[in-house]
C-alpha positions in Angstrom: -33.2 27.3 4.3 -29.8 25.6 4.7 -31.1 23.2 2.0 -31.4 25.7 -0.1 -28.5 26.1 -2.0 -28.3 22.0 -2.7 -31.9 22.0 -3.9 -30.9 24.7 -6.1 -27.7 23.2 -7.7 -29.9 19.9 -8.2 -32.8 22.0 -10.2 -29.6 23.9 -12.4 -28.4 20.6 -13.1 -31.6 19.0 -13.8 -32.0 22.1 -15.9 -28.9 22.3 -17.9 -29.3 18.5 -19.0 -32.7 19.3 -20.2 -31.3 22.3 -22.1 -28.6 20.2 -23.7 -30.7 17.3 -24.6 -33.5 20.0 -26.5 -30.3 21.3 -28.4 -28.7 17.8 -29.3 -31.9 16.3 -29.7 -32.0 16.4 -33.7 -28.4 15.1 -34.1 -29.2 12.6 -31.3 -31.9 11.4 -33.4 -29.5 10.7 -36.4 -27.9 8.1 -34.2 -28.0 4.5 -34.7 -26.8 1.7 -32.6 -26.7 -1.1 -35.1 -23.3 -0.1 -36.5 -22.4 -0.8 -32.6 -24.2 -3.8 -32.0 -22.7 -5.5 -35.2 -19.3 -4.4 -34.1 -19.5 -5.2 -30.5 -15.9 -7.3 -30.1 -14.3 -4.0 -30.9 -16.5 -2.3 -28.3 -15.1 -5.1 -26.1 -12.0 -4.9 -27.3 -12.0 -1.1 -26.3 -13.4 -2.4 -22.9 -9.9 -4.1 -22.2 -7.9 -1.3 -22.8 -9.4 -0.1 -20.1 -9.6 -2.4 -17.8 -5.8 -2.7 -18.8 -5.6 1.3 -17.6 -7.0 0.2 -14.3 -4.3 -2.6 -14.1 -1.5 -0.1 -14.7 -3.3 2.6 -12.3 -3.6 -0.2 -9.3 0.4 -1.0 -9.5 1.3 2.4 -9.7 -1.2 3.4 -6.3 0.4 0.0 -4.6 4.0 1.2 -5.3 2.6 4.7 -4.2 1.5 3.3 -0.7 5.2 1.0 -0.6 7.4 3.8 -0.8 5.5 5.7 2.0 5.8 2.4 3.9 2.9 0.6 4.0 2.6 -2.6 2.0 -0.4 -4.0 1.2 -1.5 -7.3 -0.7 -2.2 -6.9 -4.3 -6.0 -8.1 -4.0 -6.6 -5.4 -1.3 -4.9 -2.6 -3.2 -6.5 -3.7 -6.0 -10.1 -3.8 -4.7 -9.6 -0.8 -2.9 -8.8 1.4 -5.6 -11.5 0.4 -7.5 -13.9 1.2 -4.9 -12.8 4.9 -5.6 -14.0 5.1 -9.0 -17.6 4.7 -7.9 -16.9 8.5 -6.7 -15.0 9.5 -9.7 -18.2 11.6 -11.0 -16.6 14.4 -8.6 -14.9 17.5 -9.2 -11.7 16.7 -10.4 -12.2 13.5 -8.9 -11.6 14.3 -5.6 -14.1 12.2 -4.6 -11.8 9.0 -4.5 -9.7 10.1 -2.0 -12.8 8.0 0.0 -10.0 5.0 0.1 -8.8 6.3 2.7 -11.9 5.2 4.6 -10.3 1.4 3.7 -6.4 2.4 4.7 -7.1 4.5 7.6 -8.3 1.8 10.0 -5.6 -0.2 8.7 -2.6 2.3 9.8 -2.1 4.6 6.8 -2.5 8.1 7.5 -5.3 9.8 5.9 -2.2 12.8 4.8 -0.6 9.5 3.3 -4.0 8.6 1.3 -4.2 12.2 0.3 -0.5 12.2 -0.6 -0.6 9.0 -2.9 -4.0 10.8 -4.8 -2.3 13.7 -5.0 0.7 12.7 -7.0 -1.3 10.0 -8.8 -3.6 13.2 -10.1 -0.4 15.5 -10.9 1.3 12.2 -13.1 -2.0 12.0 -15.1 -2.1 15.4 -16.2 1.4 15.2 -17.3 0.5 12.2 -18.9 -2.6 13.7 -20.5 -0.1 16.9 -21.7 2.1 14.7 -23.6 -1.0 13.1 -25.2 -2.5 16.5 -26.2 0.5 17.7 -27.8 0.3 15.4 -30.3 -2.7 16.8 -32.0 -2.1 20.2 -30.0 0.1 21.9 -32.9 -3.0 20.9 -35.2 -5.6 22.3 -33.3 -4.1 25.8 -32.1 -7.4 27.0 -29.8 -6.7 24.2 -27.0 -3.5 26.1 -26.6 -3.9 28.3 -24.2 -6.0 25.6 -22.3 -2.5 23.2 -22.4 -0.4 26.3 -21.7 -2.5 26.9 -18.3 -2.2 22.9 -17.2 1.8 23.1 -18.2 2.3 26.3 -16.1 0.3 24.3 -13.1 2.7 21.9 -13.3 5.5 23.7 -13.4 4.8 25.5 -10.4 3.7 22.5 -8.1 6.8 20.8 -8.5 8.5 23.5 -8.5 6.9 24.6 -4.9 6.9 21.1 -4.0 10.8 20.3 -4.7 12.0 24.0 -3.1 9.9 25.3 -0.4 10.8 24.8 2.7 7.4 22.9 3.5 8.3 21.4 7.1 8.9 25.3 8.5 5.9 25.8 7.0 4.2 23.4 8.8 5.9 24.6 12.2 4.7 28.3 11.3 1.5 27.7 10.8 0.8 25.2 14.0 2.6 28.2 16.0 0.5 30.8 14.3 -2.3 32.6 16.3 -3.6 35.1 13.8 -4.8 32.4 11.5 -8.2 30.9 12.5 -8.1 27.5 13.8 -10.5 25.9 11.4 -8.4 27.9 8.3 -4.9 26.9 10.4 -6.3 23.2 10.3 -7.1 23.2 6.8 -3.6 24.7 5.9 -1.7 22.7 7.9 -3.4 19.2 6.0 -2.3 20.6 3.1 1.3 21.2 3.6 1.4 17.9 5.8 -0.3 16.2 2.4 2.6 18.3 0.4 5.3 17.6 2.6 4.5 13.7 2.4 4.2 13.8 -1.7 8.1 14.6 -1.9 8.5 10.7 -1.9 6.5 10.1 -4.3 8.3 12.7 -6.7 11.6 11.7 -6.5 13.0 11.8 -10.0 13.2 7.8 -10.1 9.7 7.6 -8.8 8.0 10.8 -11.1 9.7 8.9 -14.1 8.3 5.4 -13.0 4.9 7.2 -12.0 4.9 9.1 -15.5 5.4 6.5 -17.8 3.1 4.3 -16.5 0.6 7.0 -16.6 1.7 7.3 -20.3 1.2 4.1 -21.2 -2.7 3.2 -19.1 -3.9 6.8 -20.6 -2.3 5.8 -24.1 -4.4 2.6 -23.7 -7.3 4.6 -23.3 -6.2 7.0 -26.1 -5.7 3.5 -28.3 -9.1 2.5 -27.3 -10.9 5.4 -29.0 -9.0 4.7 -32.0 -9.9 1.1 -31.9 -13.4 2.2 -31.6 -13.3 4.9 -35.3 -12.8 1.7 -37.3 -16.5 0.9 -36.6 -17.4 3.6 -38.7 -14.1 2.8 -42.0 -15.3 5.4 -44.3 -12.9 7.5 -42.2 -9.5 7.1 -41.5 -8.0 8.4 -38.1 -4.8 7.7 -37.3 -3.6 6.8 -33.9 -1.7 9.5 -33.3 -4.8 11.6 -33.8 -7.0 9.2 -31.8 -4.4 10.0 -29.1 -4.3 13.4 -29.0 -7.9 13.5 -29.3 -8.4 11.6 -26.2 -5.6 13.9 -24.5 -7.2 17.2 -25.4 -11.1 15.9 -23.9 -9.9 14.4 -20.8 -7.8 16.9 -19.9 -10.3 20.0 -21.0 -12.6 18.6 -19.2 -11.0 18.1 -16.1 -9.5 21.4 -16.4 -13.2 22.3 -16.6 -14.0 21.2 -12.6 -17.3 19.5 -13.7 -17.9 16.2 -11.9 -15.9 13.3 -14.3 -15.7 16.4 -17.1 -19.0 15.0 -18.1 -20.0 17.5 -20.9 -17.4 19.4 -21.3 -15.7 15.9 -21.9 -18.0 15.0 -24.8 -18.2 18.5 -26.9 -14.5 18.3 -26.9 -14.0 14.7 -28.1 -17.5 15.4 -30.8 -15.7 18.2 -31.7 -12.6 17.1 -32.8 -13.7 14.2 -34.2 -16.3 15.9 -36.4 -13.3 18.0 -37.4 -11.3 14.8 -38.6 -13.9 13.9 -40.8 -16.6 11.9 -39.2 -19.9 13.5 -39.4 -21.8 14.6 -36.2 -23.9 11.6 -35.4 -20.9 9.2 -35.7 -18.8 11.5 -33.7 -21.4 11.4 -30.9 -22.1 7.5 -31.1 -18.3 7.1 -31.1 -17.9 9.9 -27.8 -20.4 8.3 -26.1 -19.5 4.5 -26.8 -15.8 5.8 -25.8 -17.3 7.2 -22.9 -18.7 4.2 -22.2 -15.8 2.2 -22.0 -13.6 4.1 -20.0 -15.3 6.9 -17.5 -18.7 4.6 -17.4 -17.2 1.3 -16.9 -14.8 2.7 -14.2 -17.9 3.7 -12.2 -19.7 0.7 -12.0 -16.7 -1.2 -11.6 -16.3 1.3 -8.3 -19.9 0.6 -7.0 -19.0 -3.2 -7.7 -15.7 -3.3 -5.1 -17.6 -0.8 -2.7 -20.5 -3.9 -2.5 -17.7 -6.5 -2.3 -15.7 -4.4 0.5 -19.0 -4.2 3.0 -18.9 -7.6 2.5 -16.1 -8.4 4.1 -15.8 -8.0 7.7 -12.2 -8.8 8.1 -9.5 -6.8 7.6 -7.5 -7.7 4.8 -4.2 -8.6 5.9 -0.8 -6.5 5.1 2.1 -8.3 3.2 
């Protein structure tokens, strides 16, 4: 019985892809690959945009991990955040906080993992929010979607930067009337909370948020890139930008594992909307998808192979 309820999310989600594969399956049909195949250096082009966004990503986490005090080599920061893409199909991609099995053993608290994911997360939604808003005053019925992410914002910085988190903290271990397992759970947070301040300082949020900017724009760039396979349209890159902004962050909004479907309707959507008709809009979301989410994940499940490899510890600067 206990197994129950995961046998039953697996059959719902073996259900609903069935369900949306019977209802896309006459546009899927209209798709061809050979406008793909005979334009695959811009699909490889698109390919190192992202792998540029990982670059950015892995200097931003390694500065992350610095300014909390712990210094690592740029191979092993590098390898190690890769490995937590390979869990990025998770709910808000809470799944890559499994790094911390790789810094943990190597002195960094896991509240110092959790700290570094956290504000990592927070900068990419900004990021994401200033990338929406440039096709946001086009599209009016994401608003109230953007308007919900800015107020989240808002108000975790805002607790973050004034609440008194450390008596808090002190509270809460003192505190008899809250459960143990609930006081334990609580406690992590605000620990996690308390060691993000860091990381939000207004020299490192700028620092943090421009690079964001510039690996998601890359991303953002990347989808554009990718339109000009089909030139009977013209997208411009603004568009492409905001595009990319409004899908990502819907669909991490959305708390599906790697927004995947919620995700792709979004970016169809819009681009049917610019012009492109629907089977090019879904060979283009997918290919996009591709690219970026896709990639990232087998990348992940590439360093994870490569880490169990190696049985010695990799050695701090």
């Amino acid at each position: 019985m206990p197994q129950l309820p995961r046998y039953a999310l697996f059959a719902l989600t073996i259900l609903f892809a069935a369900w949306c594969t019977n209802s896309l399956r006459g546009d899927l049909s209209l798709l061809s690959i050979a406008p793909l195949l005979r334009s695959w250096d811009i699909v490889a082009a698109a390919a190192l945009l992202s792998l540029l966004n990982y670059v950015l990503r892995i200097l931003r986490w390694r500065t992350f991990l610095a300014k909390l005090g712990h210094s690592f080599t740029l191979r092993f920061s590098a390898i190690t955040y890769v490995a937590g893409f390979a869990y990025t199909l998770s709910p808000g991609k809470v799944g890559e906080i499994v790094r911390a099995r790789y810094y943990v053993p190597r002195g960094v608290p896991l509240v110092g993992v959790t700290a570094a994911f956290f504000a990592e997360r927070l900068l990419d939604i900004i990021a994401m929010l200033v990338l929406a808003s440039l096709l946001a005053t086009a599209i009016t019925r994401f608003t109230s979607s953007l308007m919900l992410a800015v107020l989240i914002v808002i108000v975790v910085l805002t607790s973050i930067a004034f609440l008194p988190w450390t008596a808090i903290e002190a509270r809460l271990e003192s505190s008899r009337r809250v459960p143990n397992w609930l006081r334990k759970i609580l406690t992590g947070l605000v620990a996690t909370l308390i060691s993000t301040r860091p990381l939000l300082q207004p020299a490192m949020l700028a620092g943090g948020f421009i690079t964001g900017l510039l690996a998601w724009g890359l991303e953002g760039a990347g989808l554009g890139l990718l339109t000009s396979i089909y030139p009977t349209v013209n997208l411009p890159l603004m568009s492409a930008l905001g595009i990319y902004g409004i899908a990502v962050l819907v669909g991490g909004l959305s708390f599906l594992p790697g927004g995947l479907g919620s995700t792709e309707v979004i970016m169809a959507g819009l681009l049917s909307s610019r012009g492109y008709p629907l089977s090019q809009a879904l060979a283009l979301t997918l290919v996009c998808r591709l690219v970026t989410l896709w990639l990232a994940v087998c990348l992940g499940w590439i360093a994870v192979f490569c880490l169990r490899q190696e049985s010695a510890p990799a050695v701090q600067a």
